[in-house]
C-alpha positions as CSV (number, residue, x, y, z in Angstrom):
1,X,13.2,12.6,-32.3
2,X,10.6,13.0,-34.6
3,X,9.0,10.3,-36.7
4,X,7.5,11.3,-39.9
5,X,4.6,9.2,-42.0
6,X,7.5,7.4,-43.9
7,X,8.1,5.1,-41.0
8,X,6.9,1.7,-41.9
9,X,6.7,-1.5,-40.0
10,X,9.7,-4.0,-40.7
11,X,10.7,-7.4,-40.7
12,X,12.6,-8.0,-36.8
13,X,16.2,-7.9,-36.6
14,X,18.9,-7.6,-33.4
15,X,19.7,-4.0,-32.4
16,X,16.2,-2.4,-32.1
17,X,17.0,1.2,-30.0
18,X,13.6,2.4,-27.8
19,X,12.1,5.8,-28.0
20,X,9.6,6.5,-24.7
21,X,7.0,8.9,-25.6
22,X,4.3,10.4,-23.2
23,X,1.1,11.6,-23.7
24,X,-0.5,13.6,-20.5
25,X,-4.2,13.7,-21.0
26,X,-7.2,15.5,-18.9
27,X,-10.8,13.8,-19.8
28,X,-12.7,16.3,-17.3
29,X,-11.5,19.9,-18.3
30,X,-9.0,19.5,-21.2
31,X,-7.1,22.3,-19.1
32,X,-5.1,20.5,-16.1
33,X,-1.1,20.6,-16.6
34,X,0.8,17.8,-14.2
35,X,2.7,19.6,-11.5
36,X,5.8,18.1,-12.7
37,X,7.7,15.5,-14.4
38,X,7.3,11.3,-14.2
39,X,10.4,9.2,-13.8
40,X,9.9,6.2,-15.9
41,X,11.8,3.1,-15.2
42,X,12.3,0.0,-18.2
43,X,14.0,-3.2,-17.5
44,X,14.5,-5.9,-19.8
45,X,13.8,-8.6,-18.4
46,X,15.3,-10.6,-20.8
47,X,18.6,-9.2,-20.6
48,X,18.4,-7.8,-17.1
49,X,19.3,-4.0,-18.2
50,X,17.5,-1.0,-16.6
51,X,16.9,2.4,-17.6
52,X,16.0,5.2,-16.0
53,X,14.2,7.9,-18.1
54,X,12.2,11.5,-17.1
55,X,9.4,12.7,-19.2
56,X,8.7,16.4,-18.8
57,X,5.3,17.7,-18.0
58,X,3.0,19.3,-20.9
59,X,-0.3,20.7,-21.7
60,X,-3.1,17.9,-22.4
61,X,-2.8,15.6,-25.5
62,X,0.6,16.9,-26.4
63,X,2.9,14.0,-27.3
64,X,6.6,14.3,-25.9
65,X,9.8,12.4,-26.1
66,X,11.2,11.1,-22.7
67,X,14.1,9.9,-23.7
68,X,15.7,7.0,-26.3
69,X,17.4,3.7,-25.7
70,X,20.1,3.2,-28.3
71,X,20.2,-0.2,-30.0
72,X,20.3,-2.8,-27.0
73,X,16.3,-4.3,-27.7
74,X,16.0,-8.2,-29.4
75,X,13.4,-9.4,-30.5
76,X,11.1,-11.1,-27.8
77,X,12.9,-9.5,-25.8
78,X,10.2,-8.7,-21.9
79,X,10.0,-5.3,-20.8
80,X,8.4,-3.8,-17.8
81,X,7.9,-0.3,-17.2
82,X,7.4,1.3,-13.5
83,X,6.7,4.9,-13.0
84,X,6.5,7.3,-10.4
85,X,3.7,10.1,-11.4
86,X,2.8,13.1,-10.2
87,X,-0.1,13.0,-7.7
88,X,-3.2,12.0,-9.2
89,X,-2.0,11.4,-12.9
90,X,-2.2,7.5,-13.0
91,X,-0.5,5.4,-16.4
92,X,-3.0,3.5,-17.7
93,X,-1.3,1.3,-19.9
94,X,1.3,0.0,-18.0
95,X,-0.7,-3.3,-16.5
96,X,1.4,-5.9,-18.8
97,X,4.8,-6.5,-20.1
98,X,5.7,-5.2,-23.4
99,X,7.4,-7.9,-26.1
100,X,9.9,-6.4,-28.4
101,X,8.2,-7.7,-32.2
102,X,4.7,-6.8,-30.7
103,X,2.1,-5.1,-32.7
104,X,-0.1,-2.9,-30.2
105,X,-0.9,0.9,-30.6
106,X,0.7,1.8,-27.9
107,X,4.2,0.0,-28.1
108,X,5.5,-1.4,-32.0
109,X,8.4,-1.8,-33.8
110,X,9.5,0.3,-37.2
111,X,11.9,0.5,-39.5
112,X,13.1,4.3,-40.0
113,X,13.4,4.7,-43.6
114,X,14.3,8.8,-42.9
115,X,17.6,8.1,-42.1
116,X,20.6,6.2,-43.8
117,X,21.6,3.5,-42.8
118,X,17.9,2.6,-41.8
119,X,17.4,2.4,-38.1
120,X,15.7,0.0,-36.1
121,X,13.0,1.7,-33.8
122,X,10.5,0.7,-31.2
123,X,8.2,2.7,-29.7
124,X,6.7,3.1,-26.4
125,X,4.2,5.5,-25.6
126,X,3.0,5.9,-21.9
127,X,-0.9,7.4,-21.2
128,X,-1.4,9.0,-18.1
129,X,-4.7,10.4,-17.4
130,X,-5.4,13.0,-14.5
131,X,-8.4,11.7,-11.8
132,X,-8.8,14.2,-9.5
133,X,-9.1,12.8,-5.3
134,X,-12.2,15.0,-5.7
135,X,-15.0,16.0,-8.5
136,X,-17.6,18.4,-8.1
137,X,-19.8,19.1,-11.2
138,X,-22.4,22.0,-10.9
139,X,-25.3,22.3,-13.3
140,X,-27.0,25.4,-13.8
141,X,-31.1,25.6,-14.9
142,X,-32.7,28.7,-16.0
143,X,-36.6,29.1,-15.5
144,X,-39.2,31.2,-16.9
145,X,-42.2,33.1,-15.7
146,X,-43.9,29.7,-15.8
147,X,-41.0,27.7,-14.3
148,X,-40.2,25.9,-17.6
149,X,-36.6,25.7,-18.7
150,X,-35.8,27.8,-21.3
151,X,-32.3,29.2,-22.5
152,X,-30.1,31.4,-20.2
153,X,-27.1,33.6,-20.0
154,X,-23.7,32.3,-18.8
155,X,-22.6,33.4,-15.7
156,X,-19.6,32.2,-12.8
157,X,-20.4,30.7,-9.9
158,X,-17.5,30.9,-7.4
159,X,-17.1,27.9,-4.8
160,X,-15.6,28.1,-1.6
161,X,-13.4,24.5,-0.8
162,X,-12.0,25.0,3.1
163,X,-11.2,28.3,2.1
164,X,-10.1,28.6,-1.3
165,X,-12.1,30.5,-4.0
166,X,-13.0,28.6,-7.5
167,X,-14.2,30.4,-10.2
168,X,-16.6,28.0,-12.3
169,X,-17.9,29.4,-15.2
170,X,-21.2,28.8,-16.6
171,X,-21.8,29.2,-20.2
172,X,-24.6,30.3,-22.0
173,X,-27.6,27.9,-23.5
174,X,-30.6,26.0,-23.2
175,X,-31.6,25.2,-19.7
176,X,-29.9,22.8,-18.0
177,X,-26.3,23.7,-18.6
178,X,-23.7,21.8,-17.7
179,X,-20.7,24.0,-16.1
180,X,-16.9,23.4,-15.8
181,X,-16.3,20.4,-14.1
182,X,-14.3,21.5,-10.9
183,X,-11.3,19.1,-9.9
184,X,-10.6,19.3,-5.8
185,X,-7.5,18.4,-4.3
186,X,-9.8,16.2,-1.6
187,X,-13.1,15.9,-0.5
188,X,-13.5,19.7,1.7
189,X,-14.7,19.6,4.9
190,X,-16.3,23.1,4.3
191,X,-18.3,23.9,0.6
192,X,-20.3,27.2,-0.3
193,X,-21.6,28.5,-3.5
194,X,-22.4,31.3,-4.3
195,X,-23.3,33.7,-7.5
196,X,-21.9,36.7,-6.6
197,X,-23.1,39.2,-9.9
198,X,-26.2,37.0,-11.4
199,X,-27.3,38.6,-14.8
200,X,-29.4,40.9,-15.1
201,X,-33.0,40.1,-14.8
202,X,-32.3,36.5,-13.5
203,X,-32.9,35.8,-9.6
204,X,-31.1,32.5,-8.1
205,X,-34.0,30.7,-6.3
206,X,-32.0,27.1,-5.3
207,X,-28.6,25.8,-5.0
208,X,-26.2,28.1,-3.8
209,X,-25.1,28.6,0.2
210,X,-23.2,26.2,2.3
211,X,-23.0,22.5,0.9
212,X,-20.4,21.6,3.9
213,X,-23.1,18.7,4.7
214,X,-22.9,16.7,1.5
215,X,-22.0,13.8,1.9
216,X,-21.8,12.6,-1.8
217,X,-17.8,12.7,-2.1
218,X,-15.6,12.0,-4.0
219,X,-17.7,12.2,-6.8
220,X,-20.8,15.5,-6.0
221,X,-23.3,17.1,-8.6
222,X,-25.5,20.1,-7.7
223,X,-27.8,22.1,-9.8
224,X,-28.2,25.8,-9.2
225,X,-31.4,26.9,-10.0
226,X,-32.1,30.9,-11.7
227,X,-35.5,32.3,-12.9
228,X,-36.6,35.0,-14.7
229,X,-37.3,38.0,-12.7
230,X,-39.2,40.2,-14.7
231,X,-42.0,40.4,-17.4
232,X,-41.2,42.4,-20.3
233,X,-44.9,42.4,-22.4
234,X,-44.7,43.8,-26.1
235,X,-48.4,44.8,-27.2
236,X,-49.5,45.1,-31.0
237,X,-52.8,45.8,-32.8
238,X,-54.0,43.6,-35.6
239,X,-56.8,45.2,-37.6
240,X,-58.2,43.1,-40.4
241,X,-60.6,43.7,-42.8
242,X,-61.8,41.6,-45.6
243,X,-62.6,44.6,-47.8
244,X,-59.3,46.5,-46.7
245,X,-61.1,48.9,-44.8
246,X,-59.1,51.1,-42.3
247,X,-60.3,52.7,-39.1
248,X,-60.4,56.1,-38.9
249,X,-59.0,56.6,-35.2
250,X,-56.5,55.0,-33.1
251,X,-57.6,52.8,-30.0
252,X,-56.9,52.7,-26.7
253,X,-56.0,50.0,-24.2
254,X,-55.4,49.8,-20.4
255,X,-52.3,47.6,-19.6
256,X,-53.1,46.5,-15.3
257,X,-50.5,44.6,-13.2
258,X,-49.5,44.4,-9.8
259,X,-47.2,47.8,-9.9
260,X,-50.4,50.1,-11.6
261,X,-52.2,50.6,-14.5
262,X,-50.9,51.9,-18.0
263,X,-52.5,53.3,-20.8
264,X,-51.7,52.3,-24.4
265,X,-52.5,53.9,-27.7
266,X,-52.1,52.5,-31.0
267,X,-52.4,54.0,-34.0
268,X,-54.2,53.0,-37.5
269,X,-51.9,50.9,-39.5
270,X,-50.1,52.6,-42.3
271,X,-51.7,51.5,-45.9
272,X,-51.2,48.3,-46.7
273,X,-50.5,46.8,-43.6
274,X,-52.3,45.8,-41.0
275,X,-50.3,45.1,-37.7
276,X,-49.3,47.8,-35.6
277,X,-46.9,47.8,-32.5
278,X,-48.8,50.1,-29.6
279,X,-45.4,49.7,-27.6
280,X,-42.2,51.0,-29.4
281,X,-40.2,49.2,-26.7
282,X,-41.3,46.4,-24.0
283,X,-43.1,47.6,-21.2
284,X,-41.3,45.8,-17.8
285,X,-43.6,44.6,-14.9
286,X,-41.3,44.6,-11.8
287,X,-40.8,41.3,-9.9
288,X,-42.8,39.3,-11.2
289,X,-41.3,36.4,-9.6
290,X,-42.7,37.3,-6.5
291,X,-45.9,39.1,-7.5
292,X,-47.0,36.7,-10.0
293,X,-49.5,38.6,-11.6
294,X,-52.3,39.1,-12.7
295,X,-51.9,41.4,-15.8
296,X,-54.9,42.4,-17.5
297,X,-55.4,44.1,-21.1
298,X,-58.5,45.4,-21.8
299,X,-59.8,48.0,-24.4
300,X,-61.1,51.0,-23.5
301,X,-61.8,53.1,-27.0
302,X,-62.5,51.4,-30.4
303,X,-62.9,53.4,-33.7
304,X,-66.7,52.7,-34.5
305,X,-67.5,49.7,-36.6
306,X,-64.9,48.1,-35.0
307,X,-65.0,44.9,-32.7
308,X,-62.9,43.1,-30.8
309,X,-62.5,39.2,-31.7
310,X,-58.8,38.1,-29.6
311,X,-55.7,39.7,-27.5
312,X,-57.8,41.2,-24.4
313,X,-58.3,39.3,-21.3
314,X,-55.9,38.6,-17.7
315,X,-53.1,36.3,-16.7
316,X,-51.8,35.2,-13.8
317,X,-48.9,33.1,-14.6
318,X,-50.1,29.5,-13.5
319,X,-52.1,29.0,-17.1
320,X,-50.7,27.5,-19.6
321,X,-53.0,26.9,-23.2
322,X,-50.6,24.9,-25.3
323,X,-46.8,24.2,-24.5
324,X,-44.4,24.4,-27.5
325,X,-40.7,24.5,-26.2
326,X,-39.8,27.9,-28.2
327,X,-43.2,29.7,-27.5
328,X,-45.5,29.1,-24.7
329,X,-49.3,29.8,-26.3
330,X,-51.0,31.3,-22.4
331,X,-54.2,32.8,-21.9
332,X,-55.7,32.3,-25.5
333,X,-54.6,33.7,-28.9
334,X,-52.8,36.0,-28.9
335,X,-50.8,35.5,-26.0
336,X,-47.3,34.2,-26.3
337,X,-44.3,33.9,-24.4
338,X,-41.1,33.6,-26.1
339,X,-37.7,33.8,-24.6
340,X,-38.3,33.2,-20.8
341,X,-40.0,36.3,-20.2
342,X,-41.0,38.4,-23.2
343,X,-45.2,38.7,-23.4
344,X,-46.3,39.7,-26.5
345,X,-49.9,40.3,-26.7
346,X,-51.5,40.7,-30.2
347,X,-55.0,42.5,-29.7
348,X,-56.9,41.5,-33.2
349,X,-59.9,44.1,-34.2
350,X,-62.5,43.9,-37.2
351,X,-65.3,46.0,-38.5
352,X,-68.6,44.5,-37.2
353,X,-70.6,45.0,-40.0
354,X,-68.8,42.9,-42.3
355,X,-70.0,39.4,-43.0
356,X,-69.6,36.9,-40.0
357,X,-67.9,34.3,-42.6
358,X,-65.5,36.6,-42.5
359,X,-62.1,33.9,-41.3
360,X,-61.8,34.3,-37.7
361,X,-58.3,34.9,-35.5
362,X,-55.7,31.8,-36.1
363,X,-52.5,31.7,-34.8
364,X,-50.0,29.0,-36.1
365,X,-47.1,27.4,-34.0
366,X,-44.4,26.1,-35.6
367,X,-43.6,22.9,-33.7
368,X,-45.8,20.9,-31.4
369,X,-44.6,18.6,-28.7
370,X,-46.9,15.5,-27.2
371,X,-45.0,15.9,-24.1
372,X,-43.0,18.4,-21.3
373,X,-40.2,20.1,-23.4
374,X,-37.1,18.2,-22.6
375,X,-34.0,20.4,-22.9
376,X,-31.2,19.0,-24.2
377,X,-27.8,18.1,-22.7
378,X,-24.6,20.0,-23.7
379,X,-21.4,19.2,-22.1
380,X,-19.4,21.6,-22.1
381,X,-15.4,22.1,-21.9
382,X,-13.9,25.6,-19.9
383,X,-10.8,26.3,-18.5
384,X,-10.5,24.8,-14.8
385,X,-8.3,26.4,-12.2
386,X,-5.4,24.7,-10.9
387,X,-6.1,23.6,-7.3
388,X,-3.2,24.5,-5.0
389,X,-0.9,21.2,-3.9
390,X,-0.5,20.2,-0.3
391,X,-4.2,21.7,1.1
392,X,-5.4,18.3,2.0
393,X,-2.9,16.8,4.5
394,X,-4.8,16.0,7.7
């Protein structure tokens, strides 16, 4: 029966029929489906009558109709409800009788207008909200070069419960992310994680491999831990000239880290402009998780007339200048990470002869932080798998 917005409430009157109505709901994962259906039983006990209704499994938040009473409710009248619910889906609003004349949001009385003669309607709706025996909920953090958090890709890990395989999947964000919550049928005797295809670039340095010790159930969080593998440096030339002068030649730089040496040219800007990128795409040093550096930029040929003022110099990856949380500032201006792991250096040139008022190299960040950056939380909400029934009797 469906009861549209034209229902009102009504003054109380002999011959109210009931209408049970259930509502399955999933706080964790929005995703879980009961197993089956929840016998309901109602007795008045007022009158002494009893009824027996079913209400049918559905997906979470979908109201349905268990059955309907026809016109044996009074008003006053007591009524207590008993149910037997599928494993692990408890009522939660079934801890007191229910008067017949009430007013509560769960359980009033109406008068159907939508039908002639009007009817005389109560209605009961029963909650039932799934709490799993067992909860495990993994967080994953993404690091950078530096070991800050920073954003990441998503990715599944899969965890192994006595033997079963659960896909959890990971999204995508700003370090740490919270992934699917992971419902178990019990607390396992035997737990591993693992992270079978990381993305690219990302190496998983904490968190994963057998967990059968923990001893944190029924309720267990663990973080997995993934940083940035590689360092991917973009390099660009900045020539500046108060009198718009342009160097004649390009300039060469030497780019030095752990895997070799490389050597860079970069041209005269075109006219006009005055920033030039040396490196049509980003040059990748290898591991640099485990090498740590140092790179080195130096230059090796300048047009004459022409100094260098910022951008040359080494880093090896424990320095940081200034912290902003989009755009680490390391080894002096000029040098900024963005991204995780994308090194841009910005090698600034003037002619020497022009006058040393001439405005010397300022870089500008955006957003400044008096402390650590602090990344936020964001819960997120992904489709859980079902655990199998019965894997849990001992």
């Amino acid at each position: 029966m469906v009861l549209s917005h034209s229902i009102r409430r009504a003054p109380w009157a002999a011959g109210f029929q009931l209408v049970v109505r259930k509502v399955w709901r999933d706080p964790l994962t929005m995703s879980q489906l009961p197993p089956h259906e929840a016998h309901v039983t109602i007795t008045n006990q007022t009158t002494g009558a009893t009824w027996r209704l079913t209400c049918p499994p559905a997906p979470p938040g979908q109201l349905v109709t268990c059955g309907v009473v026809r016109g044996q409710l009074r008003v006053a009248d007591q009524l207590t409800v008993h149910e037997s619910p599928p494993l692990h889906w408890q009522p939660t609003n079934l801890g007191s009788p229910f008067t017949v004349g009430s007013d509560r949001s769960d359980f009033f009385c109406t008068d159907d207008t939508t039908v002639s003669p009007a009817r005389r309607t109560c209605l009961l709706t029963i909650d039932n909200e799934f709490h799993p025996a067992a909860l495990l909920t993994l967080t994953k953090r993404w690091l950078d070069v530096l070991g800050l958090d920073t954003a990441g890709p998503s990715t599944t890990l899969v965890v192994s419960a006595d033997g079963i395989d659960y896909p959890v999947a990971c999204p995508a964000g700003q370090s740490p992310v919270r992934c699917q919550p992971l419902p178990l049928p019990c607390s396992p005797t035997t737990l591993e994680i693992t992270e079978p295809n990381s993305p690219p670039g990302w190496t998983p340095i904490a968190g994963l491999g057998d967990l059968s010790s923990a001893t944190c159930w029924p309720s267990c969080q663990h973080t997995v831990v993934n940083r940035a593998r590689d360092l991917h440096v973009t390099i660009q030339k900045l020539w500046l000239s108060s009198t718009g002068a342009r160097p004649p030649m390009s300039a060469t730089l030497t780019l030095s880290a752990p895997q070799g040496s490389l050597t860079i040219t970069c041209p005269p800007p075109p006219p006009g402009q005055s920033l030039v990128d040396c490196t049509p795409s980003p040059i990748t040093s290898i591991d640099w998780l485990d090498t740590g550096g140092p790179i080195t930029l130096q230059e090796d040929l300048i047009p004459s007339r022409w100094q260098t003022f910022a951008g040359t110099g080494s880093w090896d990856s424990s320095t940081v200048v200034h912290q902003d949380r989009e755009h680490p500032l390391i080894e002096g201006p000029g040098w900024v990470l963005s991204g995780g792991n994308h090194l841009t250096i910005q090698v600034s040139n003037r002619p020497s002869d022009e006058p040393s008022q001439y405005p010397v190299y300022l870089m500008v960040i955006t957003r400044w932080l008096d402390r650590a950056p602090q990344a936020p939380r964001r819960p997120s909400r992904s489709t859980s798998p079902t655990p199998p029934a019965n894997r849990c009797a001992r």
